[in-house]
NURO-460590 format. One record per residue (C-alpha): x, y, z. Coordinates in nm, 2 decimals, m for minus. Layout:
R   east  north     up
R      X      Y      Z
...
END
This chain:
R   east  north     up
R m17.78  m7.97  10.35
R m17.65  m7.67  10.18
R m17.91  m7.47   9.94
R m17.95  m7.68   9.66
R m18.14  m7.70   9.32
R m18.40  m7.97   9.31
R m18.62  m8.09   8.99
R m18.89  m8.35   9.08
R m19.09  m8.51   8.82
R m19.42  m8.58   8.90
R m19.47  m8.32   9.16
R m19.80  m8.16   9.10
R m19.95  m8.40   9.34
R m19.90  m8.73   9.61
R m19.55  m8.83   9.69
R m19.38  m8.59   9.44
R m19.62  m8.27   9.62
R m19.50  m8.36   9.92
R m19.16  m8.33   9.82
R m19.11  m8.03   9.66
R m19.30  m7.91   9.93
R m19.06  m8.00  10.19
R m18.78  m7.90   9.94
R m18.88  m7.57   9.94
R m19.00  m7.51  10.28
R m18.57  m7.58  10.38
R m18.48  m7.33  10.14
R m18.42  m7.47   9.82
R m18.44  m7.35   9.47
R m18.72  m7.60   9.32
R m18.86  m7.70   8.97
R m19.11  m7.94   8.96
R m19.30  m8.15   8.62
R m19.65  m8.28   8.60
R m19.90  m8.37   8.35
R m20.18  m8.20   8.47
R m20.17  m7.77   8.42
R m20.45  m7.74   8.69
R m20.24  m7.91   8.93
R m19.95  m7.78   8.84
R m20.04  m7.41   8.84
R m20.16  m7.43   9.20
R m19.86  m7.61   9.31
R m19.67  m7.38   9.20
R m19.90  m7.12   9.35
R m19.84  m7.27   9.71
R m19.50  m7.34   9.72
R m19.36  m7.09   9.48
R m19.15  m7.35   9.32
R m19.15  m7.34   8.92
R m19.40  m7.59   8.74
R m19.35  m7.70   8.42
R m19.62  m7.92   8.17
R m19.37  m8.21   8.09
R m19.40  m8.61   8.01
R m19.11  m8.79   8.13
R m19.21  m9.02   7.84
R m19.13  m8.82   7.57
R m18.73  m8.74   7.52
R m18.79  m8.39   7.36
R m19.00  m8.25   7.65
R m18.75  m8.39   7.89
R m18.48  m8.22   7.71
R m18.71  m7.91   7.76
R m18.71  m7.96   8.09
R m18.36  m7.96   8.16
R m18.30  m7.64   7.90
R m18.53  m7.46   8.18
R m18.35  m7.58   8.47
R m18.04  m7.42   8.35
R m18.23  m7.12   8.24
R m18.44  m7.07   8.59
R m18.15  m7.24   8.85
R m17.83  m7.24   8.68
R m17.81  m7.63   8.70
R m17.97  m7.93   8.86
R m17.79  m8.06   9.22
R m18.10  m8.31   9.34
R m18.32  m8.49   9.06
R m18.60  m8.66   9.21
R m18.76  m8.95   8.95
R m19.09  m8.95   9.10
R m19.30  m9.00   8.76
R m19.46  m9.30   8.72
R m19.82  m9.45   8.70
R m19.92  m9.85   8.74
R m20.11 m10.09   8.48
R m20.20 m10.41   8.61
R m20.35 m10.71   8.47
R m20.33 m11.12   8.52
R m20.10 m11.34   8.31
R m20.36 m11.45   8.00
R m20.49 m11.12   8.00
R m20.23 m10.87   8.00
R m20.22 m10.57   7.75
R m19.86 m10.56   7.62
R m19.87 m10.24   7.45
R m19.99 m10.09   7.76
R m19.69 m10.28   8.00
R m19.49 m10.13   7.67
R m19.66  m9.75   7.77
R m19.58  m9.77   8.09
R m19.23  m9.92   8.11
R m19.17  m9.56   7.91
R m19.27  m9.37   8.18
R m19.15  m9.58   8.45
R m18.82  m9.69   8.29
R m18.70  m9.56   7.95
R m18.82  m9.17   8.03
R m18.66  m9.19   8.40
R m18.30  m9.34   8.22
R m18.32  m9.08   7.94
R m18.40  m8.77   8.17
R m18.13  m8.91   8.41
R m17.87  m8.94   8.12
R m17.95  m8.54   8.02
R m17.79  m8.46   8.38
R m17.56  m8.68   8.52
R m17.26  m8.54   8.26
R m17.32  m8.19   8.44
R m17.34  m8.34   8.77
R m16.98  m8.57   8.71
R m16.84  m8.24   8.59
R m16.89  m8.06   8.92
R m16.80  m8.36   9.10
R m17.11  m8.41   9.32
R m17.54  m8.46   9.31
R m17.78  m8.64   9.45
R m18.02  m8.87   9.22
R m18.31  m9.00   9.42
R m18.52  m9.32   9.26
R m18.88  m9.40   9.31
R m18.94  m9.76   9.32
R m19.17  m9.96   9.52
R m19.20 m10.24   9.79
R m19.38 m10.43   9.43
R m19.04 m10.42   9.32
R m18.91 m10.58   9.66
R m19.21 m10.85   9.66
R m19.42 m10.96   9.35
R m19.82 m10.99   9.33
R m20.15 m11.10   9.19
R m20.20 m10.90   8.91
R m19.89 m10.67   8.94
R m19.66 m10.85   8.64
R m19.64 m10.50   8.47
R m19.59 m10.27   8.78
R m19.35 m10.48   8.97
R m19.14 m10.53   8.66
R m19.06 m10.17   8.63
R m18.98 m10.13   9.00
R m18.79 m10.44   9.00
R m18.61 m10.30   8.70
R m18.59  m9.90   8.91
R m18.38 m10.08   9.19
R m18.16 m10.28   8.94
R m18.12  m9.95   8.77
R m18.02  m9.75   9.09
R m17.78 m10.01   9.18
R m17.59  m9.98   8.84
R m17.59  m9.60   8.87
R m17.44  m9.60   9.24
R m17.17  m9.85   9.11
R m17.08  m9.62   8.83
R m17.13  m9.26   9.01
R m17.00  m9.29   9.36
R m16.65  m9.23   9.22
R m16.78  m8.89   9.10
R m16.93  m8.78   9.44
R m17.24  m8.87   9.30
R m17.50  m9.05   9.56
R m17.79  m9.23   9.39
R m18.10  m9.34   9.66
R m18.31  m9.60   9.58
R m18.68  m9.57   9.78
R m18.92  m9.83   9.81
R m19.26  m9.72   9.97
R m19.55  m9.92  10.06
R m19.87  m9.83  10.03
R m19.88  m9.44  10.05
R m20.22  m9.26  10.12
R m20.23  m9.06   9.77
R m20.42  m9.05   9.47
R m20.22  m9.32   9.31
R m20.45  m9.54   9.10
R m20.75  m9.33   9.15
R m20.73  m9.39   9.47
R m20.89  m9.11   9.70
R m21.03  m8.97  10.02
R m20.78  m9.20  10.25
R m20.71  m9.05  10.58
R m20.62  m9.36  10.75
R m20.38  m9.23  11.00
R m20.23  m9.53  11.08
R m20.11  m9.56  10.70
R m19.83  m9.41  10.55
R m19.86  m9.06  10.36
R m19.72  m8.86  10.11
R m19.55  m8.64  10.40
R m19.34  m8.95  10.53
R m19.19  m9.06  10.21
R m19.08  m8.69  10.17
R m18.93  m8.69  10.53
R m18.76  m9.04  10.45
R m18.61  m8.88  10.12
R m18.52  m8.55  10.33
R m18.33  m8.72  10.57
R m18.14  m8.94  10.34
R m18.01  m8.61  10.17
R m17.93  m8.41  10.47
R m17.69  m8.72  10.54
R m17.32  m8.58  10.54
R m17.25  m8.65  10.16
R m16.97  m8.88  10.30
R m17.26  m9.11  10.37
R m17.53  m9.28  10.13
R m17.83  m9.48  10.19
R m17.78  m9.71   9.89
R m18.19  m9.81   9.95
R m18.44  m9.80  10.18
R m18.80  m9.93  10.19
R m19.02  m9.77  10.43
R m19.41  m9.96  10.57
R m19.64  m9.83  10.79
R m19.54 m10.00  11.12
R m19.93 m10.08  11.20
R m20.15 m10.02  10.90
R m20.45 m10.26  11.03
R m20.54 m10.07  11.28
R m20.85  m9.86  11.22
END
């Protein structure tokens, strides 16, 4: 894969870390978004990509976000919609205005960033887009209405996108992960090595890019091949 200028959203910690870690470490120009300045500030610190304090959820900050991209990288080849959080809840009990919150991080903030760069990416005639979705978008579960809708929706999304961009040299790659050791959820302290980590979702996404840009993994979900055993 030639040098190339990545943003990843989300990618002050977990899956998204992991990523522009790996991004930079082959040589590429990186900008990264998170929520969390902290985090952000020592990513940014270690990898010596650029961090920027941006919500995906909110259109002017997005716009922001793509202003700097032009300003620190002259353009955007690989964006990496990696943002995205989970609310669950049973049927009978579920908050609506929260599914409503999240969908706009999940959903409405990925589309709007996404529109922002495609035009720049169908006038050079190539780019990669890479789409964060989920296994709970490949299989639903108890208390997962709200989650696995908007990964359900990610896929349907990706799919529309690679029937509209492939003519453009544009590739669009749809990943589903299972369970990933990170903090997602509030989950922490997992070192289960037997389960998938951040590290092998960035490899997976790696590997589908450094693919000769003749050839595109449309999607691809990725499980720990033995997670039971302790």
């Amino acid at each position: 894969m030639k040098p190339s200028r990545f943003l990843v959203t989300g990618g002050s910690q977990g899956i998204g870390a992991a990523i522009v870690e790996q991004a930079r470490n082959a040589g590429h120009q990186v900008v990264f978004t998170g929520r969390n300045k902290e985090l952000i500030d020592a990513m940014a610190r270690k990898t010596g990509a650029v961090g920027l304090l941006a919500d995906v959820s909110v259109p002017d900050e997005n716009a922001r976000t793509v202003d700097a991209c032009t300003e620190r990288m002259g353009g955007i080849d690989v964006l990496v919609n990696n943002a995205g959080y989970a609310y669950r809840g049973e049927i009978g009990a579920l908050d609506v205005a929260k599914m409503k919150e999240m969908f706009d991080t999940n959903v409405f903030g990925l589309v709007d960033l996404t529109n922002r760069i495609v035009p720049a990416m169908k006038e050079r005639g190539e780019g990669d887009i890479v789409n964060l979705a989920s296994t709970s978008g490949m299989k639903g579960a108890a208390t997962a209405t709200s989650y696995s809708a908007s990964k359900w929706a990610l896929r349907g999304i990706s799919q529309c996108w690679q029937a509209e961009l492939r003519p453009h040299g544009i590739r669009v790659i749809c990943i589903c992960p299972s369970e990933v050791q990170t903090n997602f959820g509030g989950k922490s302290g997992r070192n289960n090595p037997n389960k998938l980590y951040a590290a092998d979702i960035a490899d997976t996404i790696m590997a589908a890019l450094n693919l000769p840009r003749r050839a595109l993994w449309p999607e691809l979900a990725v499980f720990a091949n033995n997670p039971w055993k302790e």
